[in-house]
N, C-alpha and C positions, 0 to 999 in steps of 0.2 A: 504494500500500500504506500502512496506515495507520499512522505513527511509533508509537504506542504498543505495537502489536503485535509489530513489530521489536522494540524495546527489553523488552519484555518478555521473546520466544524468546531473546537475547541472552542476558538477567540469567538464566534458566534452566541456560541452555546455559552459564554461568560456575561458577554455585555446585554445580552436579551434580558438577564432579570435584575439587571443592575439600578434600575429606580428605586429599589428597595434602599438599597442604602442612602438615599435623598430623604425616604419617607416612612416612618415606623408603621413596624407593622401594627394590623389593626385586628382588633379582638373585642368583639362582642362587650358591650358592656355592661349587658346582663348576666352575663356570663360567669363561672366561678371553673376557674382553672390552678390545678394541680399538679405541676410538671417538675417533676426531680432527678434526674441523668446521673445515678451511682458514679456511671464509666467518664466523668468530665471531674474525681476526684483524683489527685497522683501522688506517688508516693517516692518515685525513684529522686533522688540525690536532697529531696525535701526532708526539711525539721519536723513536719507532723503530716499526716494527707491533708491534703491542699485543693485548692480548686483552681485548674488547670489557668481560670484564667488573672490568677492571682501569683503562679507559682513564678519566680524568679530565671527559671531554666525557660527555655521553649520545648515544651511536652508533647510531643503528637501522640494521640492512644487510638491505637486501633479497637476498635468495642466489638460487643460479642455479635451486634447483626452483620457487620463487615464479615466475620470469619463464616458466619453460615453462608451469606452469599456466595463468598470465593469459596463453599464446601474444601475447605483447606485443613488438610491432614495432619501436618506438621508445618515448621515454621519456614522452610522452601519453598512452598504451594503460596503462602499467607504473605512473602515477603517480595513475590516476583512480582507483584505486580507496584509495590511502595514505590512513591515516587522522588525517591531520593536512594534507594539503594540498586545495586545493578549483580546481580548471580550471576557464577562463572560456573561449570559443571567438571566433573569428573567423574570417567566410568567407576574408578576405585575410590576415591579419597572422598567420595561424594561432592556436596552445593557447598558453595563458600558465597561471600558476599562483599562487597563493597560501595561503602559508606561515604556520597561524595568524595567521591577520587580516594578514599583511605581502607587500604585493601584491611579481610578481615581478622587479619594478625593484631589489627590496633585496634579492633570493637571492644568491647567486653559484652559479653550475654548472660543474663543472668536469670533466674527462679528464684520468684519474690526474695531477689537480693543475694543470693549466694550463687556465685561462679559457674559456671557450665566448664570442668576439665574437660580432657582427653582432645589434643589439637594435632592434628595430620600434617604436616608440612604447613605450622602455622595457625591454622584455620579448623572451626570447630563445624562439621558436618551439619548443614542446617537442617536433614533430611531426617535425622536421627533423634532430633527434637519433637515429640509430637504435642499437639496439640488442646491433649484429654485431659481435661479438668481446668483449663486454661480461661480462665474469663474474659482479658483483658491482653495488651500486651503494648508499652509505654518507652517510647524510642527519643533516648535524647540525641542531639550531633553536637558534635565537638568534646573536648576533652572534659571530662569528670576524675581527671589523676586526684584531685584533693581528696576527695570522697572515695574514690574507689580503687583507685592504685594505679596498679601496671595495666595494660593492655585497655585501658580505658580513654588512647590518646586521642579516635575517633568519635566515639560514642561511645553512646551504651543501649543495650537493648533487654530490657524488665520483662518476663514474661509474667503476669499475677496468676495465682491461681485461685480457685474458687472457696470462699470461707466462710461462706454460710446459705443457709435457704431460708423459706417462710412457712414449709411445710415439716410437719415431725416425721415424718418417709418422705424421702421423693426418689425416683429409680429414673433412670435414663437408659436408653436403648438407643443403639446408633448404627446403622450397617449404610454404606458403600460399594457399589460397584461402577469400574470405567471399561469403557471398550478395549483398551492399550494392557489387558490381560492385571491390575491392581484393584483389591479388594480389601477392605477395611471396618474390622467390626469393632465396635466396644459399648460397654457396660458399666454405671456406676449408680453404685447406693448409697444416700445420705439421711443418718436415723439421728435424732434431737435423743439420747438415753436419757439426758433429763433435761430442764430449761437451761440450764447452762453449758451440756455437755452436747459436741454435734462430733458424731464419728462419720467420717466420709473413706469412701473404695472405690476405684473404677481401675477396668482391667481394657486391653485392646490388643488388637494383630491385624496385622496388616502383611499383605503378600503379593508380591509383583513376580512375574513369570519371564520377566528380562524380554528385551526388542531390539531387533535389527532390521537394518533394510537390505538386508541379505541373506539367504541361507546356508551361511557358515558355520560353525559349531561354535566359534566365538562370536559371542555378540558384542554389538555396541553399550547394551546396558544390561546390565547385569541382572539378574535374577534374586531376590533377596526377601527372607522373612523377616519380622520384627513383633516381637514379644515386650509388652511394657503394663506397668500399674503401678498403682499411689493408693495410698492411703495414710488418712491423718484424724487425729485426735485434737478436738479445741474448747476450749477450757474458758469462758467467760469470768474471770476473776472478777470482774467489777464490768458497767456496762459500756465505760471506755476503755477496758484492759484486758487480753485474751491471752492467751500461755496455749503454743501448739506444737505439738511435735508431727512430722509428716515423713512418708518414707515413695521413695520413687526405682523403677527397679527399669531396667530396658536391655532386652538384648536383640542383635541383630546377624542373620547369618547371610552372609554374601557367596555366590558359586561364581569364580571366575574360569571357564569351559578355554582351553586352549584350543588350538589349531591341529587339524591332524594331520600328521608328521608322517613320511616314509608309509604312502598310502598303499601302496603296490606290493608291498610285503614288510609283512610284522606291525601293522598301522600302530601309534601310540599317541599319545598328547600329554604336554603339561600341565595340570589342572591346579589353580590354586583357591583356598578355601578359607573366610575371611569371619574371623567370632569378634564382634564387640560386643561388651556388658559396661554397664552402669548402677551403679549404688550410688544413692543419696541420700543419707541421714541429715534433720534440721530441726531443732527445736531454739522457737521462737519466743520472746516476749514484748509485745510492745501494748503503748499504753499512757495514759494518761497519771504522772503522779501530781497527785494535785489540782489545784485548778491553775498553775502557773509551767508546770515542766512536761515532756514526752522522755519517756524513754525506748528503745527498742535494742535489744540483745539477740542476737543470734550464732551459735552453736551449729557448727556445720560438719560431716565428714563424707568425702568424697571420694569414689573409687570407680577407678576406668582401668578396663585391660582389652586388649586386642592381639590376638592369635592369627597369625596365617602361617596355613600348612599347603605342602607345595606336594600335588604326587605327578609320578608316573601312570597315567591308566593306559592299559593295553588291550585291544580292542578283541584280541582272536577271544583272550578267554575275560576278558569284562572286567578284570583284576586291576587293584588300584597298591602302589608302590610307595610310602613315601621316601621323599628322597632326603641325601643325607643331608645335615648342614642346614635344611632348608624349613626346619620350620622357627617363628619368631614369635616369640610371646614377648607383649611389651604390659606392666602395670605401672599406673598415676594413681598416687592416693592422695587426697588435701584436709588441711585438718585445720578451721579457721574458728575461731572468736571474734567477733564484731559487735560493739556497743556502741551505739550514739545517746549522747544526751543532750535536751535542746528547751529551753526557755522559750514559755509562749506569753509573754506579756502584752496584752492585750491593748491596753492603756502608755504601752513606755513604746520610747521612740529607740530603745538597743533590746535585741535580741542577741543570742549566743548558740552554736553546737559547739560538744566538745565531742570527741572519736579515739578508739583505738580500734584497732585493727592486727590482731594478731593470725600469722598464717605459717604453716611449714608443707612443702611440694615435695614427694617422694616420687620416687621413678625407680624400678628395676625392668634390667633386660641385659641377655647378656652384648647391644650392642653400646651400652651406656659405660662407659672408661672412665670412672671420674678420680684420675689421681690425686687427688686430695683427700681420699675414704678409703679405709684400710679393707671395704668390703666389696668384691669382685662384682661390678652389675649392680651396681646402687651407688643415687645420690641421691642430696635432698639437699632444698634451698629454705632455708628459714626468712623472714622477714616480720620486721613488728614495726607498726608504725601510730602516730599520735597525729590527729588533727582537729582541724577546728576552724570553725566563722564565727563573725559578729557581723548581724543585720541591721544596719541603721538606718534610721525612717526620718535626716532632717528635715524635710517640709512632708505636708501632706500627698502622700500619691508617687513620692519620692521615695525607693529603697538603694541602699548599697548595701553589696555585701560580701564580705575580704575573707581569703581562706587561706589556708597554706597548712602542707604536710611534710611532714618531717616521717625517715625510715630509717633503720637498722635496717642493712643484709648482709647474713654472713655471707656470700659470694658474691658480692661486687658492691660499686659504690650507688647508692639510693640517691637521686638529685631531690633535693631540696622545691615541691612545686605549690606554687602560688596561684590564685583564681581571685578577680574581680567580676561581678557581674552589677548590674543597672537594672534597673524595670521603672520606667515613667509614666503612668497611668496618664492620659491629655485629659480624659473623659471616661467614663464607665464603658464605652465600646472601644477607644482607640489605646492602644498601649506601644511604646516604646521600648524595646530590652533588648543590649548592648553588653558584652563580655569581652574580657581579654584571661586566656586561661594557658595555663603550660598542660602538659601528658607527658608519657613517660609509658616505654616499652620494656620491659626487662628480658635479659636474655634468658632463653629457655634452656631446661636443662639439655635437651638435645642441642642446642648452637652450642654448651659449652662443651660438652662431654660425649657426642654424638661418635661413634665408632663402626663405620659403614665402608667395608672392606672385601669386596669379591672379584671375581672377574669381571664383571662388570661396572662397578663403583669404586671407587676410592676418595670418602667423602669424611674425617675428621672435627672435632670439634674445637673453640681456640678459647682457653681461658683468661685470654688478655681484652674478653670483650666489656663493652661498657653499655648501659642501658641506652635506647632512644630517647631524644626530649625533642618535646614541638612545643610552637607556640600558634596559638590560634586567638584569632580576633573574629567577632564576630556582632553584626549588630543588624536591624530590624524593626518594622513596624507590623502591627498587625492590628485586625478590627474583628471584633466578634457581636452580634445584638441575636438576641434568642427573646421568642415568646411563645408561650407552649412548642407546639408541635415545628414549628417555623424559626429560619438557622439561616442567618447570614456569617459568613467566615472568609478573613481577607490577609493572606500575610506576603510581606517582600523580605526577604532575608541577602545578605551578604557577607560571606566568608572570605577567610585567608586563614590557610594553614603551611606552617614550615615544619619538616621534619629533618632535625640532625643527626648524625651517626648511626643513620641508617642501617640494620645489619642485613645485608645480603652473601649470596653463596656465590665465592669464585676463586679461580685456580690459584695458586698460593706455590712459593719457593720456601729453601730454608736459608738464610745468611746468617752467619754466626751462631748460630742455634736459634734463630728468633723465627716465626712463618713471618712472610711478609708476601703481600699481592704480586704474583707473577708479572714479569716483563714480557716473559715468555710466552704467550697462550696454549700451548699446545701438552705442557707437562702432563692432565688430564688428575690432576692433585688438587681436590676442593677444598677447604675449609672455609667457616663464616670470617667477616671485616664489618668494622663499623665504617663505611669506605662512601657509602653515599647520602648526597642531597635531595629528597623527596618535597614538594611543594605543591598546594590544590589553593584554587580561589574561585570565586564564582557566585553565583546569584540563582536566591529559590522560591521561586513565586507559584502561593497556594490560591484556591479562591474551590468556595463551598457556597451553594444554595439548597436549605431542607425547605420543604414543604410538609404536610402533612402524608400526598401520594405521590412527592415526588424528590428526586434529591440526584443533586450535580456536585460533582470532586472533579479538582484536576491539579493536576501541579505542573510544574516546569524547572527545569534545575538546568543550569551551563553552567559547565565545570572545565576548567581549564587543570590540567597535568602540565607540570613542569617536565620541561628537556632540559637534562641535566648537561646535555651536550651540546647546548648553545653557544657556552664559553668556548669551546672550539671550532665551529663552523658558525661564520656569522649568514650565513643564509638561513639557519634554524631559528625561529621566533623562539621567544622564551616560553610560553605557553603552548598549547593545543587543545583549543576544548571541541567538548562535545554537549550535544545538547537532548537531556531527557524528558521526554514526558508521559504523564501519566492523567489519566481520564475514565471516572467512574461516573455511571449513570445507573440507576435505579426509579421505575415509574409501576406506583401500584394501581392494577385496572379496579377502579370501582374501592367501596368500601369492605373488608376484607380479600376483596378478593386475589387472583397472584398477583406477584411481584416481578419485575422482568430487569436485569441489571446487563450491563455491558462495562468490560473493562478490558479497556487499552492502554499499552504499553510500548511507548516508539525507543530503542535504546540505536542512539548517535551511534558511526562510527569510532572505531579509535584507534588514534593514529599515533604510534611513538617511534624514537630515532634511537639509532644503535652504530657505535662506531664499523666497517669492515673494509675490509683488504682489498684494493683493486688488483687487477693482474700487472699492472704495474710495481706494487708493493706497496703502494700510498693509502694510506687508511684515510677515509671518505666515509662520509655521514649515509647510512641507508634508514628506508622507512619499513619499519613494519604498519601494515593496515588491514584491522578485523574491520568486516562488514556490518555497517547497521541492518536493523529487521525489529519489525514491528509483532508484538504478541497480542490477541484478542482472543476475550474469555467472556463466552453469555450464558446467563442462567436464569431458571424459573422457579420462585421459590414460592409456595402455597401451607398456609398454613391453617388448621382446622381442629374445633375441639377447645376452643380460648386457648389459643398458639400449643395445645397439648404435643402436638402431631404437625412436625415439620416434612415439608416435601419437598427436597432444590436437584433437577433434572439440568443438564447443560450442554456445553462443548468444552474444552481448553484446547488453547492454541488454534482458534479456527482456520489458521491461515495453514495450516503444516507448515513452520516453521521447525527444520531440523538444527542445522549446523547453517555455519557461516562463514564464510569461505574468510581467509587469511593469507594475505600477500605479501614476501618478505624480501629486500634487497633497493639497490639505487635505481632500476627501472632499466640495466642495461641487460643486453642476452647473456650476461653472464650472471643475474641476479634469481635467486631464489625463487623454489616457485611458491614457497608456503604450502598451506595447507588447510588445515577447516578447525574451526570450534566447536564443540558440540553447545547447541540451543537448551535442546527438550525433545522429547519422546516424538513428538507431531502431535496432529489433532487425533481428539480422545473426547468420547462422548460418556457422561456418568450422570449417577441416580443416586441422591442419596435418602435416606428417611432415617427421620430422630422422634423417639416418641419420649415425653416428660410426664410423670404420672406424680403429682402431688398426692399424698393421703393423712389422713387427721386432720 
């Protein structure tokens, strides 16, 4: 579809109801209206839950009717279409994501506030995240290092989960089925044991039967089941204060089907087989002391492992080999304490949080070297850190608010990181809010201590690395006016972020005993460098119109990537942006009756430069360039029984959109041909039904 077109129905479909915002809306004046949106309260890097349009951060929360529309499984289905992040795929490591221009190594992800481990080259599988029991899910950009630490130099992404109902039982029932061979069932029970005790369950599986658009034995995507459940206990101490303990379980078995080999006699192939598990233990406390303080304490222990096993299968007698050497079990355990405490004076113009944050990262496997532990295949990184704001309100409508964290780690040096943010209220719908904030990446225990040694690899880890710091600026206006059922929403945002001491992978010498980044390229000797400059700037313009039966979303984001190789070839601009958008539409026929939504997603071009070798010998600037392609997703959703019994039929990806082709070199006959990206599966038609049964 062609980008301009898009963006043209867009710009249409903006200014058409834009009178509203000249003229309030109008409402009955005999009328008695009762309108209270739970999902416009947030909770992520806030002193107490807040109302999103009071909070200090810029909060976007995706609410629970968004996730039944997108009928979204987990947080890859839910997130591909957000207009501001852009999914990359992979057959094995699974969805990654990136956060205005900030790949997913610098997000942080979290569950109701505690870490999501277990990261693949970086990146935590967004595919692996499901979405059962999930209420809510509350996406900051930009840095949250004060609050949250390392890998928080992008964002942050809050999934809530569900902690309470209005019925003393309520059951949930949920099945799924798509044409693209994935099926999706689950089940949860929520019992009140007394007025202040709610024990909640829910269990799910999900199964995909893998796709190619070939008939090879190896496919393109993989074949994989996934087994997950929670449940939690919550404890009403007082009727501002809950104490809950919750336990989350998930596993997932991937078949990766080789090629078969020496077809003609003795046929074989290499099959490899891929177990990840997750445990999460949490108990919580937050709460009101007082009529003046919050507190909220959280107890967390986390544990991630992943298995792959490599065989020989042989096809005369169907017999499976493992082979030697080749199988790898990797464990991450996390064991955190987190407490905020925060002053809510209602009447004073200073507020306060104070924080600790106490954590230690364990890792065994035997490709983990960490010379500094006397024990073969184990490391662990400790970190303890202290922090704190004061919120100042000198005029009315006016806040500031100064943070800084300070850390202990015993393996490397902690930077010291600082956050100011602004919020200027003009009026009750126009708001003002302005940040200047540092982040901070720390090195993982694989960059320091990684040990990947075969015939094929030779990849090492360097303990002379130093964390990542950015700084990020960020400021914006936005407009919101709601009256009952009706939603006007208007924001312009502008970013700039710098990332220094980048760690990336590349080939390395030894001089005097020290590694140092190769002159040489060709050694084929990797280890990590804090060696580059990373830089995103750009501009992100939202606009929303609800209705009572009808409702418009869109966004638009340009985002400019730094060329780090400008400084060498002055033909290279310093930037290169690209330009995303996203457009959701939703129109209900008649009073109850369906609901019909459409979502489009244009993802820009992207183009980056890379230094390489002419056949002269002269090193000259080439471009790599993946193709843009646009993704559309319809659906109908019906619901019957006083919303008891949900019904959403659709498409995804109606355009078949697979892969993207990828172009690499200076454009001469001697320049690379590239290759493709993988999209998504193609178009895929599904059905889903959710039944809700209150009782008592």
């Amino acid at each position: 579809m062609n980008r301009r077109l898009i963006l043209s129905f867009a710009l249409i479909a903006c200014l058409h109801p834009l009178d509203g915002l000249a003229q309030p809306l109008e409402q009955d004046p005999d009328s008695l209206s009762m309108y209270f949106d739970l999902s416009e309260i947030v909770i992520t890097a806030q002193y107490a839950p807040t109302d999103s349009r009071s909070a200090l951060h810029d909060i976007r929360t995706i609410k629970p009717d968004v996730i039944q529309r997108r009928a979204a499984n987990n947080l890859e289905q839910l997130l591909q279409r957000d207009p501001s992040i852009r999914i990359n795929q992979d057959p094995v490591l699974g969805s990654s994501l990136n956060l205005l221009g900030v790949d997913g190594q610098g997000v942080k992800i979290m569950i109701d506030g505690v870490p999501v481990i277990g990261r693949q080259n970086g990146n935590i599988d967004l595919s692996q995240i499901n979405l059962a029991n999930i209420e809510r899910v509350e996406i900051v950009e930009g840095p949250l290092g004060v609050s949250y630490g390392t890998d928080a130099l992008g964002g942050v992404i809050n999934l809530i989960t569900k902690k309470s109902q209005l019925d003393k039982l309520q059951i949930g029932l949920q099945s799924q089925v798509e044409s693209r061979g994935e099926n999706s069932y689950q089940a949860n029970i929520g019992f009140q044991l007394t007025p202040n005790l709610l024990f909640q369950v829910n269990a799910g599986y999900d199964r995909f039967d893998g796709y190619s658009g070939d008939t090879l034995r190896s496919v393109t995507w993989n074949p994989k089941a996934q087994t997950y459940g929670s449940a939690s206990l919550r404890y009403n101490l007082a009727e501002d204060a809950h104490l809950r303990y919750a336990f989350r379980h998930f596993q997932e078995d991937v078949t990766n089907l080789g090629e078969i080999r020496r077809p003609q006699y003795e046929p074989y192939a290499f099959d490899d087989y891929y177990l990840t598990q997750r445990q999460d233990h949490n108990l919580t406390f937050d709460g009101a002391i007082g009529e003046k303080y919050y507190l909220q304490t959280i107890a967390a222990y986390n544990q991630f492992k992943r298995i792959k096993n490599s065989f020989r299968f042989n096809f005369e007698d169907a017999s499976e080999e493992l082979l030697d050497g080749q199988q790898d079990t990797s464990f991450f355990n996390a064991i955190q304490l987190r407490s905020t405490f925060a002053s809510q004076y209602a009447e004073s113009k200073l507020n306060f949080q104070l924080g600790i944050d106490l954590r230690r990262d364990d890792a065994i496997g035997a490709r983990i070297q960490d010379t500094l532990d006397a024990n073969g295949g184990f490391s662990s990184i400790s970190d303890y850190a202290l922090f704190g704001s004061l919120q100042y309100e000198p005029f009315r409508k006016t806040q500031i608010q100064l943070g800084m964290r300070y850390a202990y780690n015993n393996r490397y040096k902690a930077p010291l990181i600082p956050s100011i943010n602004l919020r200027q209220s003009i009026n009750k719908y126009w708001t003002i809010r302005a940040s200047y904030a540092q982040g901070f990446r720390a090195p993982s225990i694989k960059e320091l201590y990684f040990n990947f040694i075969d015939i094929n690899h030779f990849i090492v880890g360097n303990l002379d690395l130093k964390a990542e710091k950015s700084d990020n600026i960020q400021a914006g206006i936005s407009y919101q006016k709601s009256s009952g059922s009706q939603e006007v929403r208007f924001s312009l945002k502008g970013f700039y972020n710098d990332i220094r001491d980048r760690i990336g992978l590349y080939e390395y010498e030894i001089v005097d005993g020290e590694l140092i980044p190769a002159t040489d390229t060709t050694t084929l000797l990797y280890t990590y460098f804090n060696q580059s400059v990373y830089k995103t700037q750009g501009l992100r313009l939202q606009f929303g119109r609800n209705f009572s039966d009808f409702r418009f979303n869109t966004g638009l984001s340009m985002i400019g990537y730094y060329n780090e190789d400008h400084q060498d070839f002055a033909d290279i601009d310093p930037f290169t942006y690209a330009l995303e958008l996203n457009t959701e539409i939703a129109y209900q026929v008649m009073d109850k009756g369906p609901e019909i939504s459409l979502f489009i997603r244009n993802n820009d071009k992207l183009i980056t430069y890379f230094p390489e070798i002419n056949e002269d010998g002269e090193t000259i600037s080439a471009q790599r360039i993946q193709d843009g392609y646009t993704l559309i997703d319809a659906s109908i959703k019906q619901t019957l029984f006083k919303d008891r019994i949900s019904l959403v039929g659709g498409v995804r990806n109606l355009l078949d959109i697979q892969q993207t082709n990828v172009s690499a070199g200076d454009g001469s006959a001697h320049s690379g041909n590239g290759g493709v990206a993988l999209v998504g599966l193609g178009r895929s038609f599904f059905l889903s039904a959710r039944v809700d049964l209150g009782l008592f």
